[in-house]
N, C-alpha and C positions, 0 to 999 in steps of 0.2 A: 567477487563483489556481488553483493545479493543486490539484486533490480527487479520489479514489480513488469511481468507482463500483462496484455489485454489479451484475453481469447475471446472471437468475435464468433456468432452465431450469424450465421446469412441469412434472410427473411426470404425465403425460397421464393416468391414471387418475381425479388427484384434483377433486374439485370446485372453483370459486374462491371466494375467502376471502372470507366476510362481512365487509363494510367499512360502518361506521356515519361518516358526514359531519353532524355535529349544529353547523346554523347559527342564527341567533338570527331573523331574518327575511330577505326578499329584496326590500328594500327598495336603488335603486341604492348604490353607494361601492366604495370601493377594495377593501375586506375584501371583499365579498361577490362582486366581479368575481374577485377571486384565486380563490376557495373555488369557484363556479360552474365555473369554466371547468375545477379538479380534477376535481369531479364528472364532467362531459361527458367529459374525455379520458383517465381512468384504464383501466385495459385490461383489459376485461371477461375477456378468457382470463384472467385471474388473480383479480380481483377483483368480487363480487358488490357491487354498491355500493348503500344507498340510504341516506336521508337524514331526519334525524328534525329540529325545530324548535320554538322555543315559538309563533312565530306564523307562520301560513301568508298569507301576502299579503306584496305585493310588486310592483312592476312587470316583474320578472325572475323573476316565480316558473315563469312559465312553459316559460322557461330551463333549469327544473333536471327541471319532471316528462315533459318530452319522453324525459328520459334515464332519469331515477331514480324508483321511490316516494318519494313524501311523506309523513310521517306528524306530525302535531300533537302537542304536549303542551301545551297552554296555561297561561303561568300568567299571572298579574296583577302580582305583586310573589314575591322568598323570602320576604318571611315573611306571604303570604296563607296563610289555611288549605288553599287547595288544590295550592297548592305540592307537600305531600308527598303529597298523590294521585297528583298527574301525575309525579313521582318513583319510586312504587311502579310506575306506570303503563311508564316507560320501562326501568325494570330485568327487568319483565315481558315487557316487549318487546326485549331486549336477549336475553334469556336464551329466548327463545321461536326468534328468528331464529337461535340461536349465534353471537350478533357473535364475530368476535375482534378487532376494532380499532373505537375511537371515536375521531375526529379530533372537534376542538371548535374553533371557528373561530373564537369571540372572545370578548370578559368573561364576558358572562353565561352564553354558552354554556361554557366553563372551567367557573367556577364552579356552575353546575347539570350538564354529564353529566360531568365526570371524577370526581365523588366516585361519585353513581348507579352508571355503569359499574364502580370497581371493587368497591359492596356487589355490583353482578349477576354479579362474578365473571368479567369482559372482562379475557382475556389483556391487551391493549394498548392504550394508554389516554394519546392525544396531543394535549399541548396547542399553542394559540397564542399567539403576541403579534406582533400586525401594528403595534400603534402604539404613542405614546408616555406616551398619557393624558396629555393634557394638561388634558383636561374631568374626569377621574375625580376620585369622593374618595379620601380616606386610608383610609376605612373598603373603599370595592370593591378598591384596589388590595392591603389583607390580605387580606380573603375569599378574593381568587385566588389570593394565596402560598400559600393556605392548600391551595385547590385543585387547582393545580400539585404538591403533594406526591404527590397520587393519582396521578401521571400517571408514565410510563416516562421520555418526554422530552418538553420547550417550543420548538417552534420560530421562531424569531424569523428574519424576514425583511432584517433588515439586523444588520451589525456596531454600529448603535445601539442598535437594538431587544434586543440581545445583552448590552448594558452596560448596558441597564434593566435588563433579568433577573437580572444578578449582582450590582447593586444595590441591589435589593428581596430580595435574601437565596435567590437560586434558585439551588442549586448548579450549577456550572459544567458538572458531567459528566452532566445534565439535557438539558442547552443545545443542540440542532441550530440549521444558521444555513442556511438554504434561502430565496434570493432570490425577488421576484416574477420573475413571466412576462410574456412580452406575443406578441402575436399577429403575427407577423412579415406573415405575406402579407396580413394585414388595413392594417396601418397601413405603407404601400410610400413609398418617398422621390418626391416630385415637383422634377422640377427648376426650379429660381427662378432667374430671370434678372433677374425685375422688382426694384424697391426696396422695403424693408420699408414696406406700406400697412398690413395687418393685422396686428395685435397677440393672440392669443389666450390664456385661462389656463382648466386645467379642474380645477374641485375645488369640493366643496362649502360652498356659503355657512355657512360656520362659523368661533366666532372665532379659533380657531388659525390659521387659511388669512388671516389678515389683510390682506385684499383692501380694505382702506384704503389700505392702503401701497401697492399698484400704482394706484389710482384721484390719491392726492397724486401720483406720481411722472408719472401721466400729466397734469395738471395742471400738473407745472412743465414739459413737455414743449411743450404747447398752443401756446405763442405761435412757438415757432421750428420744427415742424413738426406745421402746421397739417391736414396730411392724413392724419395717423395714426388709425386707427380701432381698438377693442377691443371684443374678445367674452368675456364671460365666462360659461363654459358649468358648469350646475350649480345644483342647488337648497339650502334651507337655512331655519333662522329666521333670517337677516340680510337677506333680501330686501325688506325695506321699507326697513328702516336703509340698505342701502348704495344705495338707488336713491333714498334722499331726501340723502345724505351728493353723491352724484352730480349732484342737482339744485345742489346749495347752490357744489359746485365749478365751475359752469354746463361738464359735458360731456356735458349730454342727448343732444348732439347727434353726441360720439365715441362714447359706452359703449353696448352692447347686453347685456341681460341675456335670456339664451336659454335658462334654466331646465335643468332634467333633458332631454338627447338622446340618445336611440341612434346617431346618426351621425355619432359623436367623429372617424372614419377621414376622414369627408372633409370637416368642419370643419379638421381638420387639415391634409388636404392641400391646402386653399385660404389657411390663414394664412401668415403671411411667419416669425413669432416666436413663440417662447412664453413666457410667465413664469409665477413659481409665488412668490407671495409670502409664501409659510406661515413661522410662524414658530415651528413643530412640525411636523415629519414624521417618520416611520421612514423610506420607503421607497415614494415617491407613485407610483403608476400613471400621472397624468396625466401628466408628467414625461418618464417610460419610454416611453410612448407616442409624445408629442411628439419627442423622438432618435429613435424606430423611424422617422417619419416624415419625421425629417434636418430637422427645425427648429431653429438656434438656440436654446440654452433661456439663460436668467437666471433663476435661481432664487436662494435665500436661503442661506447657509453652515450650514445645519442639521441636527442629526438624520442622515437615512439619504441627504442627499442632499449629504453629505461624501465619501459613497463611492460614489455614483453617479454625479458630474460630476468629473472633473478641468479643476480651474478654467483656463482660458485653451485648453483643447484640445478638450476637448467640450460646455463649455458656461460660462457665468461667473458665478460668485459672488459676493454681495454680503452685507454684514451685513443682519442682523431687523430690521425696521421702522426701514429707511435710506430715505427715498422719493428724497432726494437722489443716493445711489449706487444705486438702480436706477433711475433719470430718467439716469443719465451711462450706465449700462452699454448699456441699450437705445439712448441717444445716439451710443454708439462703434459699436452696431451701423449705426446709421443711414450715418453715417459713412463706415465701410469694410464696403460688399457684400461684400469676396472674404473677411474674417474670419468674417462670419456663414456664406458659403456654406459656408468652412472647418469650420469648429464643427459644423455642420447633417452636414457630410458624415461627419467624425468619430465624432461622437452616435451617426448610424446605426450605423457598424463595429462600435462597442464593445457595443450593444446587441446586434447577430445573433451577438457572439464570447459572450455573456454572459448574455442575460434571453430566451432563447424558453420560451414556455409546452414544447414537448418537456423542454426538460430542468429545467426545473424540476418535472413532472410526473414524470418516470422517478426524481428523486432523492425524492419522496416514497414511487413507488412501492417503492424501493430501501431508504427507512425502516420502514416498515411490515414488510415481510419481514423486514429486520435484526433487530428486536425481536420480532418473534412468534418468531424462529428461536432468541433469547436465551431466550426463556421455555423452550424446549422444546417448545410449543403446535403448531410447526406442521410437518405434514406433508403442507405441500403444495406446499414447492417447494425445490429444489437449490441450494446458491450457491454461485458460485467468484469469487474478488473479480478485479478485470479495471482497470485503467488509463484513468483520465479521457481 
């Protein structure tokens, strides 16, 4: 899809533009791998960046203070009494630095700095929606509309996550739709020659990611191709549940459960397959990855990964919690190697034409400008608009 970027000229005099990234923790997941890797690669010639949260821990927090300050606001719940401490506490701190943009990176983060930021009087004020809430209430998913009103514009990472938005009452002309990224020289295509042995799926033990449904589908699989093996990489509360659901299926002896990894890149390039059996996504990272890496994927016809896979060319869809037609799909790959290798080779293309962290990072950087340049607020960079 062709889209008009801005290439911004810096007026060499001026200083870079206070950039506030306000994430909720850095605990691993998809959101927080999106948001991180902004942080690290936004362009310091333009942008002073650091990074405020309500809780500082994380296994990737270390991730972000390599690059950025950290600063704490801790609350416990909104409506503890120290809530509006740490409220006064951040507007204080907003207006102290001279933020001119507050990026908010997810629920609670919306919902606590984009109202804060605009009492501290923050030119620019953006929000997210990376997912579909399928775990939210009725009650958080107001709070944020409500929150989202503070804000210039909501950017949604998928044309689904775009159709929540404007179905929860978020005006359209709000809406930016700025895909994930992914790390092109990290995750490099290896070539498979062998037949599909390993089976891998990465996403967090949770129940929208309904990892029942790949564990039954491997299961009907079992008896006619007995050397299929699976990894399922990723932590969660369902890890009792699915490793005793795993016993009762007797595949102790196919399924690995290999908890939270940093070394997704070369799990990756040792598996044959990938599947994703969520049955909610916006716009899965694991997924993205898995095609950068020119795997086969089977994923589920859902959400944001209606507009990720084109079914039969770069990867194949199945209906939510089919275990039957994703036991045939991963069958057909068994099947016929030169489809898979097909799909795998495809995946990759479309991912380097489409999801590298650069440009997904330049079209934020590209938003931020745009808006502070609408306020008036900023003088501190040139724009002439310029051809995707």
């Amino acid at each position: 899809m062709a889209f008009a970027l801005l290439r911004w000229q810096l007026v060499k005099s001026a200083p870079p533009i206070p950039v506030a990234v306000f994430i909720t923790s850095f605990h691993p997941g998809g959101t927080e791998n999106q948001m991180i890797e902004l942080i690290r690669r936004l362009d310091r010639r333009q942008f002073d960046v650091r990074v405020a949260c309500t809780h500082k821990r994380g296994a990737w927090l270390s991730r972000v203070e390599g690059v950025a300050p950290v600063t704490a606001f801790p609350i416990r719940a909104f409506a503890h009494p120290t809530a509006l401490a740490q409220a006064a506490a951040f507007a204080r701190w907003c207006r102290a630095g001279r933020v001119a943009v507050v990026h908010a990176s997810d629920l609670y983060a919306n919902i606590f700095a984009l109202p804060v930021a605009a009492l501290a009087g923050v030119p620019v004020r953006i929000g997210n929606r990376r997912e579909l809430n399928p775990d939210k209430t009725r009650a958080q998913i107001a709070v944020q509309r409500q929150a989202y009103r503070m804000s210039q514009a909501v950017v949604a990472n998928s044309p689904a996550a775009a159709a929540q938005l404007r179905s929860e009452g978020v005006a359209p002309s709000r809406i930016r739709m700025i895909p994930n990224g992914v790390d092109l020289d990290r995750f490099q295509p290896v070539r498979r020659e062998r037949p599909i042995v390993n089976v891998i799926t990465v996403a967090n033990l949770r129940r929208e990611k309904a990892h029942e449904c790949l564990l039954a589908a491997a299961a009907r699989l079992a008896p006619r191709y007995p050397q299929l093996r699976y990894q399922f990489v990723g932590d969660g509360p369902r890890a009792e549940e699915l490793g005793a659901l795993t016993r009762r299926l007797n595949l102790q002896d196919r399924v690995e459960f290999l908890g939270h990894r940093d070394d997704v890149a070369e799990l990756l390039a040792a598996a044959d397959a990938f599947v994703l059996p969520s049955r909610s996504e916006a716009f899965p990272n694991g997924a993205i990855e898995a095609m950068a890496a020119g795997l086969p994927v089977v994923a589920c016809r859902v959400g944001g990964l209606i507009d990720l896979i084109e079914d039969g060319r770069t990867g194949l869809l199945v209906p939510p919690d089919d275990p039957s037609a994703m036991a045939d799909a991963l069958g057909s790959l068994m099947a016929a190697p030169d489809l898979a290798a097909s799909l795998g080779r495809a995946a990759r293309a479309d991912v380097v034409a489409r999801y590298s962290f650069d440009r997904m990072v330049r079209r934020f950087e590209a938003l931020y400008l745009t808006e502070l340049n609408a306020t008036g607020r900023s003088a501190h960079a040139r724009v002439s608009p310029e051809a995707a």
